[in-house]
C-alpha positions as CSV (number, residue, x, y, z in Angstrom):
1,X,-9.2,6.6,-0.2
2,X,-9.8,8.4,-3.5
3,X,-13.1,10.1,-3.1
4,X,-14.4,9.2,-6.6
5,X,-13.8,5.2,-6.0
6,X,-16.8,4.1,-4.7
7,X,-17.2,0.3,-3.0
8,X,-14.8,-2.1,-3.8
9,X,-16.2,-5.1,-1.8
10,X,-17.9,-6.1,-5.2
11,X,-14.9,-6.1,-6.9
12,X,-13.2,-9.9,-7.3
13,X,-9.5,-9.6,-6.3
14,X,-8.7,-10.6,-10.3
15,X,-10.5,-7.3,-10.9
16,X,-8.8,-5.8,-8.4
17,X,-5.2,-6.3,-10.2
18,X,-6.6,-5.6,-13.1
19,X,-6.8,-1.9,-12.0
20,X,-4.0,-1.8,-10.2
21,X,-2.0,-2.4,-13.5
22,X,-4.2,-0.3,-15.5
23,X,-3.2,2.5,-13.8
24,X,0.3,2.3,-12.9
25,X,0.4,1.8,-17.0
26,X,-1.4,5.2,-16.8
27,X,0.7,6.6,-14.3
28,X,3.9,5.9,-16.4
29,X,2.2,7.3,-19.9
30,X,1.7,10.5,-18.8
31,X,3.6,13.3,-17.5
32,X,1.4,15.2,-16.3
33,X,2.1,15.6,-12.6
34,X,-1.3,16.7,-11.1
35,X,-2.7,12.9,-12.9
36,X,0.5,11.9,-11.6
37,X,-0.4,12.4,-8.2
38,X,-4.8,11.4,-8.7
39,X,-3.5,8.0,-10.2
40,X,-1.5,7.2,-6.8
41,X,-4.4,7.7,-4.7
42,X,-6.4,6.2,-6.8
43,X,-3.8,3.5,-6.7
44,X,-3.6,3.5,-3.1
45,X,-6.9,2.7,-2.6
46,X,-7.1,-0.2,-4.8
47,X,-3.5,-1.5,-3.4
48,X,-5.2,-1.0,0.3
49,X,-8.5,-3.2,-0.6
50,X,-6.2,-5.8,-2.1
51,X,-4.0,-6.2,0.6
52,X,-6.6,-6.2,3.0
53,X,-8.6,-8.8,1.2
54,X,-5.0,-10.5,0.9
55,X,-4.9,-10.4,5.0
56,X,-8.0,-11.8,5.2
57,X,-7.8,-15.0,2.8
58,X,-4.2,-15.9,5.2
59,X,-6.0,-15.5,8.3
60,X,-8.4,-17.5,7.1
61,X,-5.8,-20.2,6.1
62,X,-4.4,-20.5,9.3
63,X,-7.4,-20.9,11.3
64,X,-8.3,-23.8,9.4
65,X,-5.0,-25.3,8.9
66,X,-4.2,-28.5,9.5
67,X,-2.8,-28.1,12.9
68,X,-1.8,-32.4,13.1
69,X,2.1,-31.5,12.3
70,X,2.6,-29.2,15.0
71,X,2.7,-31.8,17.4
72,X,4.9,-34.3,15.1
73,X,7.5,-31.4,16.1
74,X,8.7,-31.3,19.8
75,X,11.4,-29.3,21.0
76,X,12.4,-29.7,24.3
């Protein structure tokens, strides 16, 4: 976690991409390697919260699925 992100549980995941392509434009416009390397941990943390948030929403999706066609298929 880059320590000057704060919370990103307010964020919406649109946001969320949002940033994440703001700064890997960023990362690629400079060549400065010490904002090189501050734009992939700032990257990382945004990238982490995402895919998180990602896990979350499939979890979700199969809990809740409809689980009617599982037993249309029978191997035996």
């Amino acid at each position: 976690m880059h320590p000057l992100i704060g919370n990103l549980d307010s964020l919406k995941i649109s946001e969320l991409e949002n940033k994440i392509n703001d700064l890997t434009r960023k990362y690629f416009s400079t060549q400065n390697f010490e904002v090189q390397q501050q734009i992939v941990m700032a990257l990382d943390s945004y990238k982490s919260e995402l895919s998180r948030r990602q896990q979350e929403e499939y979890n979700k999706m199969m809990v809740s699925r409809n689980k009617d066609l599982d037993k249309l298929i029978n191997v035996n």
